[in-house]
C-alpha positions in Angstrom: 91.4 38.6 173.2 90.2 36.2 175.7 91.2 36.6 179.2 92.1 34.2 181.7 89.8 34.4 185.1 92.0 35.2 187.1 92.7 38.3 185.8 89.2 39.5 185.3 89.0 39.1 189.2 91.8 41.6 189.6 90.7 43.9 186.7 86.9 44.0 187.7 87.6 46.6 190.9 86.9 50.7 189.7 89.5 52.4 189.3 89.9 54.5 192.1 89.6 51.4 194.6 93.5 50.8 195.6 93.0 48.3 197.8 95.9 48.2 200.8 98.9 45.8 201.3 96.9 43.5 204.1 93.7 43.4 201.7 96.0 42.6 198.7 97.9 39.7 200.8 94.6 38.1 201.8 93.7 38.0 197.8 96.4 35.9 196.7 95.0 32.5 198.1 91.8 33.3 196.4 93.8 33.7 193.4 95.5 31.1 193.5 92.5 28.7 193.4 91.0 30.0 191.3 93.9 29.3 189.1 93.9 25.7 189.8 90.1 25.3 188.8 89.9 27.3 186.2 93.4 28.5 184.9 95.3 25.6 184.0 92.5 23.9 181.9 92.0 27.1 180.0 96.0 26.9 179.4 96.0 23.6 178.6 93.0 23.9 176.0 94.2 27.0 174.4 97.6 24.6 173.5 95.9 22.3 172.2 94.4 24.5 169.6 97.3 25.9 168.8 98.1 22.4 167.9 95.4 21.2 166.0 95.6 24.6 164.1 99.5 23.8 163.0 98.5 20.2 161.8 95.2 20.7 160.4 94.5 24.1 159.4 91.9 23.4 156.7 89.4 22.9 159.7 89.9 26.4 160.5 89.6 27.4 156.8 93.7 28.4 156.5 94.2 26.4 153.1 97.0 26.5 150.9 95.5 28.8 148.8 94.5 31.6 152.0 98.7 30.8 152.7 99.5 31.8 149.1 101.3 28.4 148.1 101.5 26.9 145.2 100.8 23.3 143.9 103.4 21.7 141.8 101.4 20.1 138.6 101.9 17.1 137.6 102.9 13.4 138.9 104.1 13.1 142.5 107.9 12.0 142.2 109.6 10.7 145.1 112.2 13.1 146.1 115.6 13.3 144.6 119.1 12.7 146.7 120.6 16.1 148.0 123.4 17.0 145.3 126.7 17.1 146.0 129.1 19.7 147.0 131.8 18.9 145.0 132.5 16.6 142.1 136.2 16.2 143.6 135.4 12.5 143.4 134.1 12.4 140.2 137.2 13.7 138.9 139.5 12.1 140.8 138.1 9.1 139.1 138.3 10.2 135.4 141.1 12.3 135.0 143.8 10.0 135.5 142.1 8.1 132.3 142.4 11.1 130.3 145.8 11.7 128.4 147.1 14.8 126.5 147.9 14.5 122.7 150.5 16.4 120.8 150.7 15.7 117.2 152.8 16.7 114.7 152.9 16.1 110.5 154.8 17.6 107.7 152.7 20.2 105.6 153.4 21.9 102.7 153.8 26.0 102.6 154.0 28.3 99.8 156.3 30.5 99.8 154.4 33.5 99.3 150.8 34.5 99.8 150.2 35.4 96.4 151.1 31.7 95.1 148.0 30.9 97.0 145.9 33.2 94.2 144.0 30.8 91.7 145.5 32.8 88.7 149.2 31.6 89.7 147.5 28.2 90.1 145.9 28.3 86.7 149.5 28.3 85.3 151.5 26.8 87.1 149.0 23.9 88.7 150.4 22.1 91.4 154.4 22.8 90.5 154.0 26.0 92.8 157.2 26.4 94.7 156.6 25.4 98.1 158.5 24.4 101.0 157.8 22.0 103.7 156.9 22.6 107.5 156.0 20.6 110.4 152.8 22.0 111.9 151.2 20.7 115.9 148.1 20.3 117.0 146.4 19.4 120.3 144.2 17.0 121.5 142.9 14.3 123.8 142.4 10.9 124.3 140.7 8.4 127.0 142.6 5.2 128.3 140.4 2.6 127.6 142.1 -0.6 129.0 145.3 -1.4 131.1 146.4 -2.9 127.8 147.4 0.7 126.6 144.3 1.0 124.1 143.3 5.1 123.8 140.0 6.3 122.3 140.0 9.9 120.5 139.1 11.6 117.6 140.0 10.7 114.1 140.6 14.4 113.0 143.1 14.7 116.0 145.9 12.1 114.9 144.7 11.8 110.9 147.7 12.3 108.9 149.8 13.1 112.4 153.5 11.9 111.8 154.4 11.6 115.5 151.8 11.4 118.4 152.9 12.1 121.6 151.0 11.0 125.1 151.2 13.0 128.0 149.5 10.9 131.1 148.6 13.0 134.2 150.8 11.2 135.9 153.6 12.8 134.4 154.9 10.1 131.5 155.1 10.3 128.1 155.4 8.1 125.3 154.8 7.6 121.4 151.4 6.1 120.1 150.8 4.4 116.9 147.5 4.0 115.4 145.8 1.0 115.3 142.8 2.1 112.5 140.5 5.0 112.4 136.8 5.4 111.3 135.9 8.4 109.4 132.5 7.9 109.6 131.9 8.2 113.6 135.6 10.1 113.5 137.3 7.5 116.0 140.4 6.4 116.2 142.0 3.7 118.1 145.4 4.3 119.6 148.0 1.9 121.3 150.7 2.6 124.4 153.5 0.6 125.9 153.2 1.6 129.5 152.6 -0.1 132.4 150.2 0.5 135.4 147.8 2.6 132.8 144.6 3.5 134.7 141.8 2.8 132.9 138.6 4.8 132.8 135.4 3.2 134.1 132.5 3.0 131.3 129.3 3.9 131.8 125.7 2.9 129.7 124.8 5.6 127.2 121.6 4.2 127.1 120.9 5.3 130.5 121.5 8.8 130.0 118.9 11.5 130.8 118.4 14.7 129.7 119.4 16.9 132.8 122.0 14.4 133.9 125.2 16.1 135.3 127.9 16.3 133.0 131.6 16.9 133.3 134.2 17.3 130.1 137.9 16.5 130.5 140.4 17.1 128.3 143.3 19.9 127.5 141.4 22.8 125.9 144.2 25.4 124.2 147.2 23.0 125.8 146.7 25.1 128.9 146.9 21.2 130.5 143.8 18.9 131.9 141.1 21.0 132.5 137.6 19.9 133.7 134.0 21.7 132.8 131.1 21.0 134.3 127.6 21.1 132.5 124.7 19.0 132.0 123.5 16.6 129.3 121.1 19.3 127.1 119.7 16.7 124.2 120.5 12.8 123.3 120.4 11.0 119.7 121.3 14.3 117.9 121.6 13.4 114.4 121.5 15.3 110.9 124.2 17.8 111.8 126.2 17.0 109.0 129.8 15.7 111.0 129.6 12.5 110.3 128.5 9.7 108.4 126.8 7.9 111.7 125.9 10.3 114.1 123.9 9.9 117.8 125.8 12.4 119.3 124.9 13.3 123.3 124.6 17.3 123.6 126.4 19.2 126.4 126.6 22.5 127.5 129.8 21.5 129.7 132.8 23.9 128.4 134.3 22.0 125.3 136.9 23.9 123.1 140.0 23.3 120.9 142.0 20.8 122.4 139.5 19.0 124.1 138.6 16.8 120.8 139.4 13.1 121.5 138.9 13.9 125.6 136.4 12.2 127.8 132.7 13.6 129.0 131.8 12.0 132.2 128.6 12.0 134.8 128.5 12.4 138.3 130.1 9.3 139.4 133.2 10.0 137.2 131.9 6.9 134.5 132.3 7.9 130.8 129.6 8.3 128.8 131.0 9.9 125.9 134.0 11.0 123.5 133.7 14.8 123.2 134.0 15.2 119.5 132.9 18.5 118.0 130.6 22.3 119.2 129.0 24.3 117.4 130.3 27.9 117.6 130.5 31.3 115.1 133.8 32.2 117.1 135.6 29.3 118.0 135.2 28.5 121.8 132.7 27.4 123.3 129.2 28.7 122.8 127.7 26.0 124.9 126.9 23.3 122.1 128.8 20.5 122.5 128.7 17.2 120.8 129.9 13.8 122.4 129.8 10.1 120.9 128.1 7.9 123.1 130.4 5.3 124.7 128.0 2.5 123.6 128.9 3.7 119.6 132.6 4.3 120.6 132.9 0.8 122.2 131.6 -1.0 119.3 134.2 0.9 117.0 136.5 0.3 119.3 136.2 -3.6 119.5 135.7 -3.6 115.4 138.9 -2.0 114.6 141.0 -3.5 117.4 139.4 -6.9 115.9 139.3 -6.4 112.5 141.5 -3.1 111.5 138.4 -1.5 110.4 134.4 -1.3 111.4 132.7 -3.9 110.0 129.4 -2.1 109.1 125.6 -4.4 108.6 124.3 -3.1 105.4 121.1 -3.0 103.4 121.9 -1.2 100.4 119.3 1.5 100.2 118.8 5.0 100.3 116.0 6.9 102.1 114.2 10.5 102.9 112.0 11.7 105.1 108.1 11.2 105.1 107.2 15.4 103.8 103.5 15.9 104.7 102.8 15.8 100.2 104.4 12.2 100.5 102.1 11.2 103.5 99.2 12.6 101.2 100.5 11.0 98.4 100.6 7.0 100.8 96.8 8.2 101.9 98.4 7.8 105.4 97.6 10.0 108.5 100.6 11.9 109.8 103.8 11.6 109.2 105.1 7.8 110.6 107.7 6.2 108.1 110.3 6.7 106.2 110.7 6.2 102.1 113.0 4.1 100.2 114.2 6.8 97.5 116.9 4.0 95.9 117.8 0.3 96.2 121.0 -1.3 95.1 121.5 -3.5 92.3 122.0 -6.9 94.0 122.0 -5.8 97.3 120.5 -7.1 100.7 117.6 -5.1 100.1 117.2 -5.6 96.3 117.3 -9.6 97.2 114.5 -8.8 100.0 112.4 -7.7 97.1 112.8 -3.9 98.7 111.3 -1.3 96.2 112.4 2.4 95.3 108.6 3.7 96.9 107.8 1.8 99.7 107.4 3.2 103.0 109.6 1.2 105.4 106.9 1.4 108.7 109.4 -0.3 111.0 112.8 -2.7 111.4 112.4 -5.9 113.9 109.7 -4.2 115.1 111.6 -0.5 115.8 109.5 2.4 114.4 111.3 3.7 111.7 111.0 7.6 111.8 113.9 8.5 111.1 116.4 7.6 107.9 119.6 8.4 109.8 118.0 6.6 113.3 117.1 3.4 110.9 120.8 3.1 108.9 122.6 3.3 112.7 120.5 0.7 113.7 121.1 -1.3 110.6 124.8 -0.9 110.6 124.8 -2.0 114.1 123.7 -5.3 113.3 125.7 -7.9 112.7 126.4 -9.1 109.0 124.3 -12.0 108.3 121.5 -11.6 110.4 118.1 -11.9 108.9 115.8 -8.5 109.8 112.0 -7.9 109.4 111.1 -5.0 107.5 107.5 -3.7 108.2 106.7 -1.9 104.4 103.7 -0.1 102.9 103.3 -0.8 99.4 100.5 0.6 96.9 98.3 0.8 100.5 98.8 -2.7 101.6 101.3 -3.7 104.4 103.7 -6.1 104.0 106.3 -7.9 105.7 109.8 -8.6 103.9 113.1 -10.4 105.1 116.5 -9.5 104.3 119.7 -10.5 105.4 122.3 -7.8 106.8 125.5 -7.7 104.0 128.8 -6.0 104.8 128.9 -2.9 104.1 131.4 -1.7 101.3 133.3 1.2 99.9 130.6 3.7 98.9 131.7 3.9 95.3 128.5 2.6 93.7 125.3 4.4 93.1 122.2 3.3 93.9 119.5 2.7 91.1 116.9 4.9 91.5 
């Protein structure tokens, strides 16, 4: 270690020479001018290092490899906000908007277990003596406006006799259905109170995987409970609920009871109606399945409207481009998907749509995806004309057909 010059003058002296007070007294002057010509420039220089070697170390070779750090790979992204504490806020927000639904309906009972066995049925058909009880069942619901309109789930209130409302605030009061859709499982549902607080919507077509996620509702009837997760996928589809399904995926607690009930982000906006999990025992396995408010809304509006959803429709059926059909089209991977059946007299059998052709795209939206395609479709309003980017017998072509209604599903396709 380098030494400063004054103390080489006191440490050059052997080490028997002990010189006496009077000699040492007549030192210190020395001493201390030395210090001022040399001492404090040495200081002053040695800080300065020290400085330069905190904010520049690669000049002295200390890299961020020598320090053992790591480089995060990748694009440079600005850096996020600092995450809450709580989601008190949030929640304060929502919850209010979320009611609690007790349904009851009349069932039928055999009497005995063994009138349940297909032989007794076999003779004595649907006469089986049987007696009548009323069964409940839980749910909830989100208050959509200040007009008393609820969104829930359709398998919640279907076939319910009575439906009863429990608001957070401590009322309660009977709802009546407005209409229902099977095929997203909505149902629209109508109060006479006053001073309902409505929940604030979000856009579902903001949402981000990794978004923060909170699910409201009244899991068992234990009363409102909140979960907190995050959102895990978006635009799941193919699961086999529903008809139209986009559903947003959650691993945010949801369990019997909390069908019909609101899933919410950070802010406390809604961006979904918690609708289904997927679980081998029941509870929650941390699979949960939400409708998108942007879907909901639309139903909403439809059935309030109209009574029902009006659908757009093009009257075909479709399946997935399989790598032997891709072969089969002499088209590189797998980009398309292929008309398997057209309707007699339908939108698409006026468009001059064939059982065969690869359907490329739909006003210019990729079409990957059969389910992905017919949500889009039945989004769009009946009467609108669509361009349908095809591949026929190698050639490309472009076809235009007008949206139809969309009826009862009673007629079959030909193939």
């Amino acid at each position: 270690m380098r030494r400063f010059p004054a103390d080489r003058a006191a440490t050059d002296r052997p080490a028997t020479d002990s010189p006496s007070i009077t000699g040492l007294t007549d030192e210190i002057p020395a001493m201390f001018k030395a210090l001022r010509f040399f001492g404090w420039p040495a200081v002053v220089g040695i800080l300065l290092a020290l400085v330069v070697l905190q904010r520049y170390p690669a000049w002295f070779g200390l890299t961020d490899r020598a320090l053992g750090l790591r480089e995060a790979q990748g694009t440079l992204l600005e850096a996020p906000a600092v995450a809450p504490y709580s989601y008190a806020i949030a929640v304060g927000n929502a919850a209010p908007s979320v009611a609690n639904l007790y349904t009851t309906k009349t069932v039928k009972k055999s009497n005995s277990p063994l009138m349940e066995d297909p032989a007794f049925r076999r003779f004595y058909g649907d006469n089986l003596p049987s007696q009548k009880r009323m069964e409940s069942s839980l749910g909830s619901a989100v208050i959509m406006s200040p007009e008393g309109y609820l969104l829930t789930n359709n398998h919640v209130t279907k076939d319910a006799e009575q439906i009863v409302v429990a608001l957070k605030d401590g009322r309660e009061t009977i709802a009546r259905v407005i209409g229902s859709d099977p095929e997203t499982d909505l149902a629209v549902l109508k109060i006479d109170l006053p001073n309902l607080p409505a929940i604030a919507l979000g856009k579902s077509d903001n949402i981000q995987i990794g978004d923060v996620a909170l699910a409201i509702g009244n899991p068992f009837g234990v009363g409102q409970t909140v979960t907190m997760g995050i959102v895990s996928a978006t635009g799941r589809n193919q699961l086999g609920l529903n008809t139209y399904e986009d559903f947003i995926q959650t691993d945010a607690a949801i369990n019997p009871g909390n069908s019909g009930g609101a899933l919410v982000d950070a802010n406390g906006s809604l961006m979904g109606i918690n609708t289904a999990i997927f679980s081998q025992s029941g509870g929650s396995q941390g699979i949960g399945f939400a409708i998108p408010i942007k879907l909901a809304t639309e139903v909403m509006k439809s059935i309030i409207e109209h009574g029902h959803v009006i659908r757009g429709w093009l009257g075909v059926e479709v399946q997935p481009l399989s790598a032997a059909l891709a072969e089969s089209f002499g088209i590189q991977g797998r980009s398309g998907i292929v008309v398997a059946g057209v309707y007699r007299d339908g939108p698409a059998d006026k468009a001059k749509l064939r059982p065969g052709d690869l359907i490329l795209s739909i006003d210019d939206e990729q079409s990957n995806d059969g389910r992905r395609s017919m949500n889009q479709i039945a989004r769009t309003r009946p009467g609108e004309k669509i361009s349908i980017q095809v591949l026929r017998d190698g050639k490309q072509l472009t076809l235009t057909a007008e949206v139809g209604v969309r009826p009862p599903m009673e007629s079959s396709p030909e193939k």
